[in-house]
N, C-alpha and C positions, 0 to 999 in steps of 0.2 A: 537489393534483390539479385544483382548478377549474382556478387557473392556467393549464395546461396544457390544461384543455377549450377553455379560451375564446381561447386562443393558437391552438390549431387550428382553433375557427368563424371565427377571422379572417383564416386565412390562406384557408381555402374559401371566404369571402365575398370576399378579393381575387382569387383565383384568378377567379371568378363573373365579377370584374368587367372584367378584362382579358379575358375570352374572351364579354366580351357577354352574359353571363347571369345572370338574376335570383331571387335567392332572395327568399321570400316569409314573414317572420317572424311576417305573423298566422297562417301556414299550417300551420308549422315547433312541432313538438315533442321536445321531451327526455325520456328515458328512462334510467334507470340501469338494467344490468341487474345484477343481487348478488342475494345469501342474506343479504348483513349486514343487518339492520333498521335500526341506527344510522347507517349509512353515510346524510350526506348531500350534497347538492353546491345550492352556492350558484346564485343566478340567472345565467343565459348571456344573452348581450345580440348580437342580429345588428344591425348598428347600433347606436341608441339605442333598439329595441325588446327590450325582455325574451321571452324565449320559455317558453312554456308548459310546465312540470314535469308530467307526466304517470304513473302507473301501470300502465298497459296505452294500449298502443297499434293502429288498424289499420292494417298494410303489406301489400300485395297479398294482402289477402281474407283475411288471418292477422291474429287476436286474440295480440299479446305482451303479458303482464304482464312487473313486471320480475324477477319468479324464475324466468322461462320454463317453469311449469307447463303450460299447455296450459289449464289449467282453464276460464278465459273461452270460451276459442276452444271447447272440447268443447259448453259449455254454450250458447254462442251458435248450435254448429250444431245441436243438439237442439234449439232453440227453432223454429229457422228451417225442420228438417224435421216438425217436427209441427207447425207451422202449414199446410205445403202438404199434407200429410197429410191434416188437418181441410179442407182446401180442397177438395182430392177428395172428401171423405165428402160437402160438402155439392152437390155437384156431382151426385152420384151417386143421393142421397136416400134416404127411408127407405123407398118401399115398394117399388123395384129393387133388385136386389142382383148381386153380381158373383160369379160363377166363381170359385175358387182361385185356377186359374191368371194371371186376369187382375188379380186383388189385388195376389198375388205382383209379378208384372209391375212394377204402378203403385208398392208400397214399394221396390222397385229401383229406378225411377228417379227417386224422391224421395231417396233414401239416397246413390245415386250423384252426384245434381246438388247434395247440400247436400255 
């Protein structure tokens, strides 16, 4: 199976290179995605740079582990909406207070935006 990984990073990195484009191996990580736990796969090499084995990774605003639970990603957005969350509270302070409806409001677009 490496084999095969590293037969197809080579041919992407020639592809790259005949059409003028640069891949960037400090940039560049790997990811298995499997349920096997044993399952493992040797170091891939873009060039003569080794690439980074990784367990979760971010791709456009998405946390992937490689079981594709969701898990990171859930908990990374619950982190991120209860930080802007507490950002409003202290915005707001303790001796104003807000309407229902305008609470409402603001955990909707906190919820929405994360």
């Amino acid at each position: 199976m490496h084999d095969l990984a590293q037969q197809t990073l080579n041919k992407v990195s020639f592809w790259g290179k005949e059409n003028e484009l640069c891949f960037s191996p400090e940039k560049s990580e790997v990811i298995v995605f499997t349920w096997n736990r044993k399952w493992l796969l040797d170091e891939l090499y873009l060039g003569d740079i080794t690439i980074k084995r990784k367990d979760c990774v971010k791709y456009l605003g998405c946390y992937l582990d490689s079981k594709l639970s969701w898990k990171i990603h859930v908990q990374e957005k619950v982190r991120s909406a209860t930080n802007a969350l507490l950002t409003c509270k202290r915005v707001i302070g303790k001796n104003r207070g807000l309407n229902s409806k305008a609470a409402l409001w603001i955990y909707t677009a906190i919820a929405r935006h994360n």
